[in-house]
C-alpha positions in Angstrom: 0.0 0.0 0.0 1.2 3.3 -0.9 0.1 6.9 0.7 0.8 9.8 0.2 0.5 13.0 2.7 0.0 16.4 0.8 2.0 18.3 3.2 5.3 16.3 3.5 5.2 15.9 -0.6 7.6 18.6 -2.1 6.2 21.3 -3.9 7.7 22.9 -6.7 6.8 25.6 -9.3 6.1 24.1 -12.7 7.1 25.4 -16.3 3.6 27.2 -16.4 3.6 28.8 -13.5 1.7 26.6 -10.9 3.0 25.3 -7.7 2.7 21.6 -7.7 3.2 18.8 -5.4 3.5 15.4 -7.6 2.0 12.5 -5.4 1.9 9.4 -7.8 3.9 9.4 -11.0 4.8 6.0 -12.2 7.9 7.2 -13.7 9.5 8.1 -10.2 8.2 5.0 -8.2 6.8 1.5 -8.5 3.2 2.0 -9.7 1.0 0.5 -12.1 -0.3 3.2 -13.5 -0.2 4.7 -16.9 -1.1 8.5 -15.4 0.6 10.9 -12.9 -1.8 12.8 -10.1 -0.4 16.1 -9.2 -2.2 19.2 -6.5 -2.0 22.3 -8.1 -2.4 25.8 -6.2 -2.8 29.0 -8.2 -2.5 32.6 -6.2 -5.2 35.1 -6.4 -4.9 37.4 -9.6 -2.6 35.2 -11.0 -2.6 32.3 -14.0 -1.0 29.7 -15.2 1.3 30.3 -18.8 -0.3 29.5 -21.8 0.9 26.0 -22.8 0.3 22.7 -24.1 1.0 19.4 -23.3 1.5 16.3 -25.9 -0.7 13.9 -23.8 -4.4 14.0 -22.0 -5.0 16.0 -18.9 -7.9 16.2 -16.4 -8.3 19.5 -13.5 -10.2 18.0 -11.0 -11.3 21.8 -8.8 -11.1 21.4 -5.1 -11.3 24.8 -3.9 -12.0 28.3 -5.4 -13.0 29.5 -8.7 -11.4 30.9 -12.1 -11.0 30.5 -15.9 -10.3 27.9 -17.5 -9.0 28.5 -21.5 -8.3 25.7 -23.6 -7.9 26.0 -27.5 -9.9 29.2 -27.6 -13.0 28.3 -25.6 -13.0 29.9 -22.0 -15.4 29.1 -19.1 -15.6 29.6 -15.2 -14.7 26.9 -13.2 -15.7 26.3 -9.4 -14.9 23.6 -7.2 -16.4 20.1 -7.8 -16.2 20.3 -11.3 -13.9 18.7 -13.6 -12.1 19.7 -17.0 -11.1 17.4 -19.8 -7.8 18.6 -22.0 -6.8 16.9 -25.1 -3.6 16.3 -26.1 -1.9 19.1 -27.6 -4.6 21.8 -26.8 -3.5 25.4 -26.1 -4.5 25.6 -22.4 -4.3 27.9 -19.0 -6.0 29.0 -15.9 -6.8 31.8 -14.0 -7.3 32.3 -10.6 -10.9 34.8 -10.5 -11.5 34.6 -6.7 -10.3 35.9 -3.2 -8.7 32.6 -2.1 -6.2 30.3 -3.7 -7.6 27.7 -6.6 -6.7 24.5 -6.0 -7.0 21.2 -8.6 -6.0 18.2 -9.1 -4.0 17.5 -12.4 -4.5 13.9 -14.0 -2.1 13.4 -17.0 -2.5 10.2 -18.9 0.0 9.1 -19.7 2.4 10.1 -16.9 3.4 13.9 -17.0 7.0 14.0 -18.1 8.8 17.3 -18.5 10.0 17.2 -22.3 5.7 16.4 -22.9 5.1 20.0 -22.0 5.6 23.0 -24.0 5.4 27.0 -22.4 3.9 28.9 -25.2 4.7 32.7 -23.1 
């Protein structure tokens, strides 16, 4: 059995601008799994870089609102709600609200660093 605790997992800003903390990526440890779970937090005012990324990705919101923008469509976001990425699609987020926005990435397959292209 594996676990994870939020807290003690590093965080780390990410190539768009998002502090992450990675807690299950198959290519780091022993899991069968074909994608990577990540918790993202974005600041108020603030947004992710416009970029895209070569495979499938999922925001799962947990807490807060903002704008989501992916290959020219934009909508509001809120927490319990989930967005589907495609592969390749132009995408970013903004933080709209008062508090921090905070989601769960699910990229399928595994993120990987060289699969992810900052377009700013």
């Amino acid at each position: 059995m594996i676990i994870k605790n939020l807290s003690k997992t590093p965080e780390f800003s990410s190539g768009d601008d998002a502090r992450l903390r990675e807690l299950l990526n198959p290519r780091k440890e022993p899991l069968s799994l074909r994608y990577s779970l990540a918790h993202a937090a974005v600041a108020p005012g603030r947004s992710t870089k416009k970029h895209a990324l070569r495979t499938s990705e999922v925001y799962f919101i947990l807490e807060g609102g903002g704008r989501m923008h992916v290959d020219g469509e934009a909508a509001p976001v809120k927490a319990g709600q989930a967005v589907y990425i495609p592969p390749g699609a132009v995408q970013w987020i903004e933080n709209t609200g008062s508090g921090p926005l905070r989601f769960l990435c699910i990229v399928d397959p595994a993120w990987r660093p060289e699969d992810e292209k900052v377009l700013e």
